[in-house]
C-alpha positions as CSV (number, residue, x, y, z in Angstrom):
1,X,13.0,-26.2,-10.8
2,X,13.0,-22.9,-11.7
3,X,14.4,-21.3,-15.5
4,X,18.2,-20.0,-15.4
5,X,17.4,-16.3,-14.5
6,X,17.7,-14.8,-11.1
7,X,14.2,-14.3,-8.7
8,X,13.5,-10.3,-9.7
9,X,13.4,-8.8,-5.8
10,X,10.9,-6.0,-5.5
11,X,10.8,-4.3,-1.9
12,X,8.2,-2.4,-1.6
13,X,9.1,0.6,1.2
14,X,6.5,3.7,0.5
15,X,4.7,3.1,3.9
16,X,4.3,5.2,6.8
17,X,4.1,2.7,9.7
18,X,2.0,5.3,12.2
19,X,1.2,2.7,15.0
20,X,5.2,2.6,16.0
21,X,4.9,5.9,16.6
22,X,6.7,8.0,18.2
23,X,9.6,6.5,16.6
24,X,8.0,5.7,13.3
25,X,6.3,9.2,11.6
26,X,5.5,10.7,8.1
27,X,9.1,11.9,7.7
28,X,10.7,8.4,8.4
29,X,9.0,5.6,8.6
30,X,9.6,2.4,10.3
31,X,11.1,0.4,7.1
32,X,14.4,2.8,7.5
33,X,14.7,2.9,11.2
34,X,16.7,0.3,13.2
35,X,14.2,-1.6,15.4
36,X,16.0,-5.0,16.0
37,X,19.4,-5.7,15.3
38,X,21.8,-3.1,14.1
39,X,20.4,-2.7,10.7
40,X,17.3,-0.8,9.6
41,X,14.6,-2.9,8.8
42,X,14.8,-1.8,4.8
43,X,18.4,-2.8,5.1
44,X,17.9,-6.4,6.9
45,X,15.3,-7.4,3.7
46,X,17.9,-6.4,1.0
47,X,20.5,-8.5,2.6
48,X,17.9,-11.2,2.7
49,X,17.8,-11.1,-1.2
50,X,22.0,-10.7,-1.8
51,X,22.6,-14.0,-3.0
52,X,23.0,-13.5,-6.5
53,X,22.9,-16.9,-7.3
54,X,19.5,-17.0,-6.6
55,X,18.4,-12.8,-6.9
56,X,18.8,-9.8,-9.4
57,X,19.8,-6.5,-8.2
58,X,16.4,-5.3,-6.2
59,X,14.1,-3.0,-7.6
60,X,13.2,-0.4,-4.6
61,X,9.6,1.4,-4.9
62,X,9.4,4.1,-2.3
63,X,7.6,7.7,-2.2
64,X,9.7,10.5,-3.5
65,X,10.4,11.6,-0.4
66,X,12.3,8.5,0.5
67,X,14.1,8.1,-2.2
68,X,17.8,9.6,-0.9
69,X,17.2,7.1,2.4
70,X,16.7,4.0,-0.2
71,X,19.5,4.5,-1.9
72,X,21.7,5.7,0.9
73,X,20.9,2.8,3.4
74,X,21.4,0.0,0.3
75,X,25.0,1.9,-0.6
76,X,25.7,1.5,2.9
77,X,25.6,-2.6,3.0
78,X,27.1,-2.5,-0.8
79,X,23.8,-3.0,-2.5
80,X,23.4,-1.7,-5.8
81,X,19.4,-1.0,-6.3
82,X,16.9,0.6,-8.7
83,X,14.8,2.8,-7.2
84,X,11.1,3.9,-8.8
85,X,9.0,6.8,-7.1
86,X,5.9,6.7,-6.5
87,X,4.3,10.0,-6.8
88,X,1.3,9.2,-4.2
89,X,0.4,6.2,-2.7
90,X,-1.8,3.8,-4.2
91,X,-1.9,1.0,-2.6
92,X,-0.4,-2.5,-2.9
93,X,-2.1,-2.8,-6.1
94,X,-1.0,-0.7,-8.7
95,X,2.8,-0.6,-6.9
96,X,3.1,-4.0,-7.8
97,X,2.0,-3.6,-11.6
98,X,4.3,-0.9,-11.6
99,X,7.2,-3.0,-10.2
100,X,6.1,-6.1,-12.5
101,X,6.2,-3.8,-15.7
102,X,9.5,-2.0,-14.8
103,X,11.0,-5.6,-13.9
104,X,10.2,-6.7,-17.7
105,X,11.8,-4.0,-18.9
106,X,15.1,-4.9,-17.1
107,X,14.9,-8.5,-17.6
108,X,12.5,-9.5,-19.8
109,X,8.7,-10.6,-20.2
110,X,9.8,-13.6,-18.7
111,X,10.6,-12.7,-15.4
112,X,9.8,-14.0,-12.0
113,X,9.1,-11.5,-9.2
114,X,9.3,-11.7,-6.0
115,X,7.3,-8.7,-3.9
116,X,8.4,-8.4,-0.1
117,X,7.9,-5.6,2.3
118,X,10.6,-3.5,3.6
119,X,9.0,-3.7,6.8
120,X,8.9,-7.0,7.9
121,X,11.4,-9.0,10.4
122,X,12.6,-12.6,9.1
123,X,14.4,-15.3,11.4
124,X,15.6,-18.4,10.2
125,X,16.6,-17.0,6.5
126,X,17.9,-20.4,5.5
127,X,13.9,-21.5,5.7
128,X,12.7,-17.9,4.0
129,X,15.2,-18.8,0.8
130,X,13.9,-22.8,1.1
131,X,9.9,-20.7,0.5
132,X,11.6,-18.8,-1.9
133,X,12.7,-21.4,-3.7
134,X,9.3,-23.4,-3.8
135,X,7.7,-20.3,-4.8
136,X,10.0,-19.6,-7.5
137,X,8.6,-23.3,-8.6
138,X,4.9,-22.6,-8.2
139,X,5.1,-19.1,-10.3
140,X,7.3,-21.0,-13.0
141,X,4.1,-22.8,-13.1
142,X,1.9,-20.2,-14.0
143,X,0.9,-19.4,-10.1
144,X,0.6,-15.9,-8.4
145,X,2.0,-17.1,-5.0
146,X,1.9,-15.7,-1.7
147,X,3.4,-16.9,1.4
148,X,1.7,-18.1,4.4
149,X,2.6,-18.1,7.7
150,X,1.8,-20.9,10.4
151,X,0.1,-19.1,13.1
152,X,1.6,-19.3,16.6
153,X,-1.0,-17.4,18.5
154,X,-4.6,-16.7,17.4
155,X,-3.8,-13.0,16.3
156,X,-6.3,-10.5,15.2
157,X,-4.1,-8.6,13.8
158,X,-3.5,-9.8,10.6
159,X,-5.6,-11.5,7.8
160,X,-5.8,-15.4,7.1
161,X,-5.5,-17.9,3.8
162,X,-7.2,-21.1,4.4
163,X,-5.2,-23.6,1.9
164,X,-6.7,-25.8,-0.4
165,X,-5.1,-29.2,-2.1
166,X,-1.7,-29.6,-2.9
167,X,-0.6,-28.1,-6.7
168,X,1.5,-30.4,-8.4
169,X,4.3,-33.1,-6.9
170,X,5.6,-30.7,-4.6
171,X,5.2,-32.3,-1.1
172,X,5.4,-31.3,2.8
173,X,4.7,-28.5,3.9
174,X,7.0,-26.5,1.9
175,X,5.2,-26.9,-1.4
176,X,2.4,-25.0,-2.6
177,X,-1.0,-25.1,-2.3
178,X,-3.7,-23.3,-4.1
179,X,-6.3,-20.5,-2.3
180,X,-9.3,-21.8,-0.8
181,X,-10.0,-18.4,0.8
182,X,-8.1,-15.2,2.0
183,X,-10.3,-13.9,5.2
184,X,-10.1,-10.5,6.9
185,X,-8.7,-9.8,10.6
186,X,-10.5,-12.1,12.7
187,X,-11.9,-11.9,16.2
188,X,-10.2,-13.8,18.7
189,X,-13.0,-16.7,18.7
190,X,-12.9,-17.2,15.1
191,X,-8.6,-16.4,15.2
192,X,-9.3,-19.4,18.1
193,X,-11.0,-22.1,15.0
194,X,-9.0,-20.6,12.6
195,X,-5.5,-21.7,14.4
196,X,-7.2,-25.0,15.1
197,X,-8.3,-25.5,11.3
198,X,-4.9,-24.9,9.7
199,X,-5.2,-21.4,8.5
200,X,-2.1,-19.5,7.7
201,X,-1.1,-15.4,8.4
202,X,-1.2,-14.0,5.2
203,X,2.0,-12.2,5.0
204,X,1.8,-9.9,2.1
205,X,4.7,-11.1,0.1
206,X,4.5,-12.6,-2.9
207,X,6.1,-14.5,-6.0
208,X,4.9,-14.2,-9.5
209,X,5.4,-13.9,-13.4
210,X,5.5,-10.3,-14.1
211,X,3.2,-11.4,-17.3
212,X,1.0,-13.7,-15.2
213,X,0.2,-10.7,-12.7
214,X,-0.8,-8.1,-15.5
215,X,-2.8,-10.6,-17.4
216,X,-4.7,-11.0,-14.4
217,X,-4.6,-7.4,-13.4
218,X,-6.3,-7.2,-16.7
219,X,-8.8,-9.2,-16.2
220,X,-10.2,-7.7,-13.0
221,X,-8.9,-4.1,-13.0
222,X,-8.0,-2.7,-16.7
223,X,-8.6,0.6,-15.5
224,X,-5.6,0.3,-12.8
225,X,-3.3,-1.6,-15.5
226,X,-4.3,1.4,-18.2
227,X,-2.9,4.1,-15.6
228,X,-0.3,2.4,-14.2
229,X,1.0,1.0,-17.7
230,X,1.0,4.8,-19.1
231,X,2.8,6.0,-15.9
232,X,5.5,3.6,-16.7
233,X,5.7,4.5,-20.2
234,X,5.7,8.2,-19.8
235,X,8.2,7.7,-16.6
236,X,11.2,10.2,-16.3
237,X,14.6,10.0,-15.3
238,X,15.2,12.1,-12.2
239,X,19.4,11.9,-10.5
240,X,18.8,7.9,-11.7
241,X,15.6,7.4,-9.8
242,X,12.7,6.2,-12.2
243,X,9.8,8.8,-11.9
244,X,6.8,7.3,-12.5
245,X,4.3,9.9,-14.1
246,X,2.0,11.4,-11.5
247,X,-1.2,12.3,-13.3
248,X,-1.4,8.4,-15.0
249,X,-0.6,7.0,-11.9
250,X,-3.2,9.3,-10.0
251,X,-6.2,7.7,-12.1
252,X,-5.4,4.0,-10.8
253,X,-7.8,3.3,-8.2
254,X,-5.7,2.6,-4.4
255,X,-6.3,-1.0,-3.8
256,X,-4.6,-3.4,-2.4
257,X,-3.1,-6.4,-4.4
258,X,-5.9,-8.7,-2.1
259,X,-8.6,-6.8,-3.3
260,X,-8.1,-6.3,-7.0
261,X,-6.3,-9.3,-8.1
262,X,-5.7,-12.1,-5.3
263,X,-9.2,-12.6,-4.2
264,X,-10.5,-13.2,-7.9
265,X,-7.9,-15.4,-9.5
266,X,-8.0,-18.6,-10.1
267,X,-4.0,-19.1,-10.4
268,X,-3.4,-18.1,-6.5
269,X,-1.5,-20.1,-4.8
270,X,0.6,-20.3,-1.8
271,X,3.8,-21.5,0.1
272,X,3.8,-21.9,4.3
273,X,6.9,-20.1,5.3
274,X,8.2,-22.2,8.1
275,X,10.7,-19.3,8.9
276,X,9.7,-17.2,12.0
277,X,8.3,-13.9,11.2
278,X,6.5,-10.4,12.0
279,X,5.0,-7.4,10.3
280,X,6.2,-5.1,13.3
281,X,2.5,-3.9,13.1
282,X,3.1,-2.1,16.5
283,X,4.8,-2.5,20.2
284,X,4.2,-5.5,20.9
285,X,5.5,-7.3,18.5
286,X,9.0,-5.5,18.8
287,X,8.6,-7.2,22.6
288,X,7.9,-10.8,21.2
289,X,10.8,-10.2,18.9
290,X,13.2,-9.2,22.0
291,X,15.2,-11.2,23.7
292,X,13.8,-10.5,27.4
293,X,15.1,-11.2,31.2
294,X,14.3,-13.1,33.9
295,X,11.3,-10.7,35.0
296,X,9.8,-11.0,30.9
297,X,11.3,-7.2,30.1
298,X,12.7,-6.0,27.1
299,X,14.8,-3.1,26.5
300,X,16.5,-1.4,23.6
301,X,18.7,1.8,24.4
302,X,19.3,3.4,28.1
303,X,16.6,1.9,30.2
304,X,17.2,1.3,34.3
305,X,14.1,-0.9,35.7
306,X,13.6,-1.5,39.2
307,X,11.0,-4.2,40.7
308,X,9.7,-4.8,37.1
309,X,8.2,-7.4,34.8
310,X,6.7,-8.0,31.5
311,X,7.4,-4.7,30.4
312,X,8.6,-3.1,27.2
313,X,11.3,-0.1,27.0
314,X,12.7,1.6,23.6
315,X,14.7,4.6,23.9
316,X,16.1,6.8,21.7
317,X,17.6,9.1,23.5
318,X,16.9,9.7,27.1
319,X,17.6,7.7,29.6
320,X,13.9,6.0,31.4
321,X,13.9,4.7,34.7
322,X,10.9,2.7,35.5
323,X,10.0,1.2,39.4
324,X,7.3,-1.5,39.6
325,X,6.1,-1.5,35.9
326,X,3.8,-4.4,34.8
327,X,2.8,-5.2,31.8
328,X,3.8,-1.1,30.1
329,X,5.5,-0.2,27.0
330,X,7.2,3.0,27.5
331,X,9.1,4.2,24.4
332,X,11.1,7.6,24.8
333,X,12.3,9.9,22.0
334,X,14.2,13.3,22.0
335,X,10.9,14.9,21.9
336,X,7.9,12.5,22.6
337,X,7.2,9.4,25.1
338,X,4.7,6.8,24.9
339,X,3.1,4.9,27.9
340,X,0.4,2.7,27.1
341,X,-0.7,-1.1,28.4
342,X,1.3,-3.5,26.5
343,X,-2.0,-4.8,25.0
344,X,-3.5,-1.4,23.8
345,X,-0.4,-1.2,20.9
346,X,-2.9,-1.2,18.3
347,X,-4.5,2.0,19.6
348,X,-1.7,4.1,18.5
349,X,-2.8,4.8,15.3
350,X,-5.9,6.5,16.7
351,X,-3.5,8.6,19.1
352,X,-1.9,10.0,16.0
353,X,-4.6,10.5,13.9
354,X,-5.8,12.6,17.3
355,X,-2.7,14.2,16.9
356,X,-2.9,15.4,13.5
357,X,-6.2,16.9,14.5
358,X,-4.9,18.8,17.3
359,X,-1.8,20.0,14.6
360,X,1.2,18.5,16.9
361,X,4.0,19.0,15.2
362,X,5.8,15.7,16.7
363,X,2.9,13.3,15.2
364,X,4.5,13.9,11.6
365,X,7.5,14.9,12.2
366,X,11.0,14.0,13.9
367,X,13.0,16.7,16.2
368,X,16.3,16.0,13.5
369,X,15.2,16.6,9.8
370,X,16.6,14.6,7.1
371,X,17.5,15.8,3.2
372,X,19.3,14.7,0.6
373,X,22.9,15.9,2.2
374,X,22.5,15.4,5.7
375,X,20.5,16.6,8.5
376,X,19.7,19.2,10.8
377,X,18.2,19.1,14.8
378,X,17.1,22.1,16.6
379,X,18.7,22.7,19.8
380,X,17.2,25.9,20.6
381,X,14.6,28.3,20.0
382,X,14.1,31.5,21.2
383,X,12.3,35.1,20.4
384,X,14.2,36.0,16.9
385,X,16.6,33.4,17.4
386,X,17.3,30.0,16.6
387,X,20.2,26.8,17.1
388,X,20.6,24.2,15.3
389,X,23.0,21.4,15.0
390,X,23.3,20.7,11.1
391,X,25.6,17.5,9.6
392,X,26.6,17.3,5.9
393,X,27.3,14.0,4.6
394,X,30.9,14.0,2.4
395,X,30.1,15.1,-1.0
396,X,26.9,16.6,-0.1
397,X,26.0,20.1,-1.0
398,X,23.2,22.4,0.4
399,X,21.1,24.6,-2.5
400,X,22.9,27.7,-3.3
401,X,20.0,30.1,-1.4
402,X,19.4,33.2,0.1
403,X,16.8,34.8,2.9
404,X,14.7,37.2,3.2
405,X,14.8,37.8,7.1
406,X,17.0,36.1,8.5
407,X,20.9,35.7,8.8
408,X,22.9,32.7,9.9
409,X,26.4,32.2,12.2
410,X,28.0,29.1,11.5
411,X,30.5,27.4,13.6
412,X,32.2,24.1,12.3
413,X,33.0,21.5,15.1
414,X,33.9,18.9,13.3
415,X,35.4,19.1,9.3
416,X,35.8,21.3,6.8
417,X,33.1,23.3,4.8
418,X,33.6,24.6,2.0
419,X,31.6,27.8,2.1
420,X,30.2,30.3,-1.3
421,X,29.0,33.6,-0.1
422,X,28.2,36.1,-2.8
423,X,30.7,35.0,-5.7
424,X,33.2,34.1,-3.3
425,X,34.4,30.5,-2.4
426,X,36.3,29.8,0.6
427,X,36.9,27.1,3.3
428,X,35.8,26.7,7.3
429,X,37.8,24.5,9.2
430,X,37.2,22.9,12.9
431,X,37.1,25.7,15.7
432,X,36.2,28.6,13.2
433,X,33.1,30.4,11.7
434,X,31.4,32.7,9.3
435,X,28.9,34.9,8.9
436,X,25.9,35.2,6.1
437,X,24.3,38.2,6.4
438,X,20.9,38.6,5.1
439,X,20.0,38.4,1.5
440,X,23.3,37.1,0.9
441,X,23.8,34.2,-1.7
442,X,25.2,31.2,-0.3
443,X,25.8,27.4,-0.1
444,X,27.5,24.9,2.5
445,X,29.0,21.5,1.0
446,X,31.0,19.1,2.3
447,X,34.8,18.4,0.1
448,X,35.9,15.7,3.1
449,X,35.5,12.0,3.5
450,X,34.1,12.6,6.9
451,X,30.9,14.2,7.9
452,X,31.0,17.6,8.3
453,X,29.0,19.0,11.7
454,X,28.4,22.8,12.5
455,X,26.1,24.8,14.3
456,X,23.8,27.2,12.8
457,X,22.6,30.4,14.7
458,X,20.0,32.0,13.0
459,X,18.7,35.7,14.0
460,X,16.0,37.4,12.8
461,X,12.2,38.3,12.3
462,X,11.1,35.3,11.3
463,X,12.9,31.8,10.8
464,X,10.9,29.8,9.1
465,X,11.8,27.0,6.3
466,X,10.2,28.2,4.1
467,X,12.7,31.8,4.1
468,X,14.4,29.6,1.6
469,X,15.3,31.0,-2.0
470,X,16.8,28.6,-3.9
471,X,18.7,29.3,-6.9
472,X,20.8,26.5,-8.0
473,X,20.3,22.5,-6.3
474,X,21.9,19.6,-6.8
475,X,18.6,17.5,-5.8
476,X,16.6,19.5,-8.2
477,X,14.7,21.3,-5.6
478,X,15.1,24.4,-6.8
């Protein structure tokens, strides 16, 4: 079995996840929304990895401009995580030679990885820890492992490993095997032989030897492993978030971990994951995942169906009614809605990128911003006028700031603010408000244990984001 230290978790939650739009966009992605269950999808794999027993504290490599939702959402479910940023995206590649080298640094050259997504829905977590486990073994071994998954449809929307012969004395079908051959997305005729021939899904997670992965890096990619190594090296400390350097780690070439190491190596190997499991790639996979009723429909928030079947409905906000629906997936937010054939889900990354192109606003971007303190929603917008509901988590503080054209109203509803105006520091308590007249210096912060909600009227000439001067932040925005 496996040395005396702990599996090394890495989760890696930088993506985007554009084909579950419109809940999923740029802003927040699907890995920190809640999809199934009453967890986000970030949160559900952290608690997959809690038993210490078995798992260090998790390493967490996100974008920058996730980094206040990773730590958040882990402080939330009492997990204590180290978060690295990512100052562009790169790729599966060098983020995991980032992640193997920053792992060695906090537990040694010795180390064992193990690389999941943050995106990813996992049943049957007893059988995910048994593949953990007996890929734990394998990488002891020397193996870069990855886990398989036994097919249960012939998809085309994910890629295939075709296993060779058994490694070692590990038997059944929970030990490993090594790589024959990892194959792109099929067709459905080939998905068809490839079910019938004992192929596995090709999950994207993996198990390792933080040395074993760089030497191999090495080997096929030295240009990658000389950026990435030198954006570790020269990495800053930024609020206790490790801040890889941006201009090493712009020079490693974006590739996945597939293409620049798994597909060459001779030490791949891989464990089939008997545990049931799903990328949540798009729509319909959230509607296998559902539990649904007698007619085959699924729901998730306020949905009324009437003479229905074999549908999918998400809300997140307003209420959808549907009569005589077959085979739809309707998904409602507070400012978008999605109706599409159940079986066209993976077109909806080509919707958004159509989008972008026409400059909608809502293809990047959710109706309720988030920030480091809180968030804000727009509830109105008018000519030289503008509402908006803003909440302040306890302890959080907005940048001390000041506008150019603009002056704000605000009205607590709920809490107390503690409110700096031109020198002077005074409280706002439920049921009153304040005025900040333009040009004036000012901040809003939360002293309470509960969140603090007010609304913001702004008037003026213009009332755009960026009227924001900011002179002091306690992100280091300023």
């Amino acid at each position: 079995m496996r040395g005396p230290s702990p599996i090394v978790p890495v989760i890696l939650a930088g993506g985007s996840g554009t084909r579950l739009w419109p809940v999923s966009r740029d802003s927040l992605p699907k890995q920190f929304q809640v999809l199934t269950g009453s967890h986000t999808l970030y949160q559900q794999t952290l608690m997959r990895v809690s038993d210490r027993a078995l798992f260090a504290a998790p390493l967490v490599l996100t974008h920058e401009d996730f980094r206040f939702f990773a730590r958040r959402q882990a402080a939330e479910i009492g997990m204590d995580v180290t978060v690295a940023l990512e100052p562009m995206r790169r790729d599966s590649g060098p983020a995991l030679l980032a992640a193997a080298l920053i792992a060695q640094r906090l537990h040694g050259e010795g180390c064992l990885v193990l690389a999941l997504a943050s995106d990813h829905v996992v049943l049957d977590e007893p059988l995910f820890l048994d593949a953990c486990r007996a890929g734990a073994q394998a990488a002891a071994q020397g193996r870069i492992v990855t886990f398989g998954i036994a097919p249960t449809e012939p998809s085309t929307a994910y890629g295939y490993i075709r296993p060779g012969a058994q490694i070692g004395t590990q038997a059944g079908a929970g030990g490993a095997r090594t790589v024959a051959a990892f194959v792109e997305k099929p067709d459905l005729a080939t998905a068809t032989r490839y079910l019938a021939e004992g192929y596995l899904w090709n999950s994207g997670n993996f198990c390792f030897p933080a040395a074993v992965l760089i030497e191999e890096a090495t080997r096929f990619e030295p240009s990658m492993v000389a950026a990435v190594t030198e954006a570790v090296e020269t990495a800053g400390e930024d609020l206790g978030f490790i801040k890889l350097d941006a201009r090493a780690f712009a020079d490693a070439p974006a590739k996945s971990i597939d293409y620049a190491v798994m597909e060459h190596t001779r030490r791949a190997a891989v464990v089939e994951g008997r545990f049931r499991w799903s990328d949540v790639g798009s729509w319909d996979a959230l509607h296998e995942l559902a539990e649904g009723d007698a007619a085959g429909n699924a729901t998730r928030g306020p949905v009324t169906l009437l003479d229905s079947r074999n549908s999918y409905l998400h809300s997140d906000g307003p209420l959808i009614a549907g009569i005589g629906l077959d085979n739809l997936s309707v998904v409602a937010t507070e400012d978008a809605v999605l109706v599409m054939p159940i079986d066209r889900a993976q077109d909806v990354k080509g919707l958004v990128a159509q989008l972008k192109s026409e400059r909608h606003n809502a293809a990047s971007e959710h109706l309720k911003a988030h920030r480091p303190w809180g968030t804000y929603q727009t509830i109105c917008r008018g000519e030289r006028f503008l509402v908006k509901k803003i909440v302040v988590e306890p302890g959080g503080r907005l940048s001390l700031q000041k506008h150019h054209h603009r002056a704000e109203h605000w009205i607590v509803v709920k809490g107390t603010a503690e409110v700096t105006l031109d020198g002077r520091v005074f409280e706002v308590r439920e049921n009153e408000s304040t005025y900040l007249p333009q040009g004036g210096v000012h901040r809003l912060a939360n002293p309470g244990e509960i969140p603090l909600e007010l609304i913001e009227v702004q008037t003026g000439a213009y009332l755009g984001e960026d009227d924001i001067v900011r002179l002091e932040d306690a992100y280091n925005r300023a």
